[in-house]
C-alpha positions as CSV (number, residue, x, y, z in Angstrom):
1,X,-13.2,74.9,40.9
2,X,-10.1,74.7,38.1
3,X,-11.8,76.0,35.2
4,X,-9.4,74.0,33.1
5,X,-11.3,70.9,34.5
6,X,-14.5,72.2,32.4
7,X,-12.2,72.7,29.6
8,X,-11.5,68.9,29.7
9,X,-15.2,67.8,30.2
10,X,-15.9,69.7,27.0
11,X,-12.7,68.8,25.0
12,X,-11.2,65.9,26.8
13,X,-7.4,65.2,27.5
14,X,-6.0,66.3,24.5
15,X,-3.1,63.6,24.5
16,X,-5.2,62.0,21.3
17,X,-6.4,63.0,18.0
18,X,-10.1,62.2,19.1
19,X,-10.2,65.4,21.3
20,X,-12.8,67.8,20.8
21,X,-14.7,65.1,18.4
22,X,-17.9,63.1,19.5
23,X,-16.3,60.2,20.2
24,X,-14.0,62.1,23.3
25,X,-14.6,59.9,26.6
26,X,-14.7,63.2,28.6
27,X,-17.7,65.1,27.2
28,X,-19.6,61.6,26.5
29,X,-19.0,60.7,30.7
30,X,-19.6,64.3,31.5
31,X,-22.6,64.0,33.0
32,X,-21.3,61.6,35.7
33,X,-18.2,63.4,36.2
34,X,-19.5,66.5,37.3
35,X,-21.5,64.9,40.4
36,X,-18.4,63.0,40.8
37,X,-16.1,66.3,40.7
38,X,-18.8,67.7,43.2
39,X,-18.3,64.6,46.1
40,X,-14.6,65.4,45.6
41,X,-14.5,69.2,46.1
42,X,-16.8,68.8,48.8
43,X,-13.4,67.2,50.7
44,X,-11.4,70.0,50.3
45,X,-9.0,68.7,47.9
46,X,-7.1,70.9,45.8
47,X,-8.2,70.8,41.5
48,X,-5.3,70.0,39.3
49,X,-5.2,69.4,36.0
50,X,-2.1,66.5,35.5
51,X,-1.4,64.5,32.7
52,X,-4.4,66.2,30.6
53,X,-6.9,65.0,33.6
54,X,-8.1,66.3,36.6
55,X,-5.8,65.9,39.5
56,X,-6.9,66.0,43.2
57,X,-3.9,66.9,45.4
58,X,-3.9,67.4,49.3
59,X,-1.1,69.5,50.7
60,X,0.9,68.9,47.4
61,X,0.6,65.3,47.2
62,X,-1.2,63.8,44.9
63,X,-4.6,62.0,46.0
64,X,-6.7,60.8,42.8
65,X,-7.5,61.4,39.7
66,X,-10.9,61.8,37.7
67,X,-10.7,60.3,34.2
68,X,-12.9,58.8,31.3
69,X,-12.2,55.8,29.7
70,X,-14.0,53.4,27.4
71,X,-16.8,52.0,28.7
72,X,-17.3,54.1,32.1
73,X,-16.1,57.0,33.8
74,X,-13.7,56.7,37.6
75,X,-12.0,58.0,40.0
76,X,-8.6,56.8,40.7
77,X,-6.8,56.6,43.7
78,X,-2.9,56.9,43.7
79,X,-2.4,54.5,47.1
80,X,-5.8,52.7,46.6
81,X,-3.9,49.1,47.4
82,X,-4.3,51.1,51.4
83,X,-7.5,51.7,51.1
84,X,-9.6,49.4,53.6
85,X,-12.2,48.8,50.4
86,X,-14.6,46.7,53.1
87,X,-17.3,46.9,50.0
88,X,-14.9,45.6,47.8
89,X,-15.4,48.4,44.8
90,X,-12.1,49.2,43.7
91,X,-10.6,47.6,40.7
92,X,-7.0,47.0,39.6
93,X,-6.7,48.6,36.4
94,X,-4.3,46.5,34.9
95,X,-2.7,43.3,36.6
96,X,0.6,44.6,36.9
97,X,-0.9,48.2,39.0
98,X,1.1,47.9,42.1
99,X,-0.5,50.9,44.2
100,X,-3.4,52.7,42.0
101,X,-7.2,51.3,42.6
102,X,-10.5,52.7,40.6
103,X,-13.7,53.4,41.4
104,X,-15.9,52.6,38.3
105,X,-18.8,54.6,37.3
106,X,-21.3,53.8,34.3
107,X,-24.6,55.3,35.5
108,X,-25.4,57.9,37.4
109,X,-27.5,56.0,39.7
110,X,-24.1,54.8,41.1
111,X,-23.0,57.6,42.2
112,X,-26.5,59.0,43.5
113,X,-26.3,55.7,45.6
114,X,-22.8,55.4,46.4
115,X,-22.1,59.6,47.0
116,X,-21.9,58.7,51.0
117,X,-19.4,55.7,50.1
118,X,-17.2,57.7,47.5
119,X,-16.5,60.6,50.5
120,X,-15.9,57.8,52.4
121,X,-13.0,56.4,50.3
122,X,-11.9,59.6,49.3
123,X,-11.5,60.8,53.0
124,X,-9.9,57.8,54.2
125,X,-7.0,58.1,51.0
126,X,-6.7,61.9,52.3
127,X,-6.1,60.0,55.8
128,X,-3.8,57.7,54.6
129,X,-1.7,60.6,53.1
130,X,-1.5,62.6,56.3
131,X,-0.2,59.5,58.0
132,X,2.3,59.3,55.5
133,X,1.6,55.6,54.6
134,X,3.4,54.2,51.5
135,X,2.7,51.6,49.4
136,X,5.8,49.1,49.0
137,X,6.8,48.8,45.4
138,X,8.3,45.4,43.8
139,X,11.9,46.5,42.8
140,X,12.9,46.0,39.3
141,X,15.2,43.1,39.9
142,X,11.2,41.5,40.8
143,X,10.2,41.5,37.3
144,X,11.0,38.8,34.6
145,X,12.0,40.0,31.3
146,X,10.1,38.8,28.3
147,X,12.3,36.9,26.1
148,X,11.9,39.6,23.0
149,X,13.5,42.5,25.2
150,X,16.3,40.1,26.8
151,X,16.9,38.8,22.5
152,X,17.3,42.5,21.2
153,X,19.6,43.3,24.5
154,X,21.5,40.4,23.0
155,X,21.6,41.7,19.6
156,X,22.1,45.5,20.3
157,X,24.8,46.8,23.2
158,X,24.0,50.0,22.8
159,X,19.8,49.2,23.6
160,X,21.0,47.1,26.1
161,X,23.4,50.0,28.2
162,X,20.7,52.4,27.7
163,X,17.8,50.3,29.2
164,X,19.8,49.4,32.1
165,X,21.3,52.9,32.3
166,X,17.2,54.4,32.7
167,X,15.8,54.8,36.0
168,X,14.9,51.6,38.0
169,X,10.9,53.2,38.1
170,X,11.5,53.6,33.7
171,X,12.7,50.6,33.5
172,X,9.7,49.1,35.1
173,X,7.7,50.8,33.2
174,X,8.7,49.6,30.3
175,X,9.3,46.0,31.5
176,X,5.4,45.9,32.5
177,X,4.2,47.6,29.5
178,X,5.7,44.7,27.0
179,X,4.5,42.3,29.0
180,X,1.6,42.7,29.0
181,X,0.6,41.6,25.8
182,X,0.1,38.0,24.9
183,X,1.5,37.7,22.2
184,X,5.1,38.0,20.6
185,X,4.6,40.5,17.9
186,X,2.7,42.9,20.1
187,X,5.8,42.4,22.1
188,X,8.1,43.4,19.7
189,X,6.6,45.9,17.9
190,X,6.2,47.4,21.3
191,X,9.9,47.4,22.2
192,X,10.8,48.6,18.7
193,X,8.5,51.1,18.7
194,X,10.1,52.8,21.9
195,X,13.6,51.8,21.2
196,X,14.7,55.7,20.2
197,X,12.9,56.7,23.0
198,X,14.9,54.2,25.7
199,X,18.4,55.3,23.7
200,X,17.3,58.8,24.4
201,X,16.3,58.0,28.5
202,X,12.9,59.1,28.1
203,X,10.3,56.9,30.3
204,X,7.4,55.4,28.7
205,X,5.1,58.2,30.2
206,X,7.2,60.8,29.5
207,X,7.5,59.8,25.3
208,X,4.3,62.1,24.4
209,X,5.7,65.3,25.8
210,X,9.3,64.8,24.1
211,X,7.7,64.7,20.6
């Protein structure tokens, strides 16, 4: 066991200002993550902590992740789009998640009945891994712009050389992220809020770490 994962059940992720305060995910789904954490060790996977969560690596690469979010606690698996899933539990978090699939988790009577299950999943991902499967990725070329970015490309060169000069996986990022809200203004204050981080090249997950 990563003692820093106990450190993150106590005090969360740190990557907000609601860490260490009662309303943290972490330490409010505590008490189904640790049976959780316990199903997973119990496969041999290496303990990470990435990103502020636990990380679940198997000869270097990365497996899944155990997390807290609003509502219910999961484990997250990197290639989960593989995953057979016969008992259909996995969820897409997020319509445009190409290869990542959750396991949700609310009581702990889910996991008491589903512990067999979870090992199951888990040990089939580890599987998948050691057969060097890979999930096939829609290029970037794939993705329609929304019509805010393309209209401030139009109206700024210089945003427009440095979006197209990031990294085709940044630029999806990006392109997915102001998307997905409905509505215009969310769209645009989106892409003005990370336009000094796209002139600078920095990726959308990479924006909290260059602060």
């Amino acid at each position: 066991m990563n003692p820093k994962v106990d450190l993150y059940f106590a005090e969360g992720c740190g990557r907000c200002k609601l860490g260490g305060t009662p309303e943290c995910k972490a330490p409010i789904w505590r008490h189904i993550m640790e049976p959780l954490r316990e199903i997973i060790l119990d496969c041999f996977l290496v303990e990470e902590i990435k990103w502020g969560v636990p990380c679940y690596t198997f000869q270097g690469k990365n497996i899944l992740i155990l997390s807290a979010l609003k509502g219910y606690a999961c484990i997250g698996f990197f290639k989960g789009v593989l995953l057979s899933d016969e008992l259909n539990l996995l969820h897409q978090q997020g319509e445009n998640s190409q290869s990542s699939r959750i396991l949700k988790f609310n009581e702990i009577e889910e996991v008491e009945k589903l512990q067999y299950v979870i090992k199951a999943y888990i040990l089939e991902a580890i599987e998948l891994e050691k057969a060097g499967e890979k999930v096939v990725f829609k290029t970037v070329d794939e993705y329609p712009l929304p019509e805010e970015l393309l209209q401030k490309m139009e109206n700024n060169l210089e945003f427009k050389n440095a979006f197209f000069a990031l990294t085709p996986g940044r630029q999806r990022g990006y392109i997915m992220h102001f998307s997905a809200s409905k509505q215009s203004k969310t769209r645009l204050a989106r892409i003005e809020k990370y336009t000094p981080f796209i002139l600078k090249g920095i990726g959308l997950n990479e924006e909290y770490r260059k602060q």
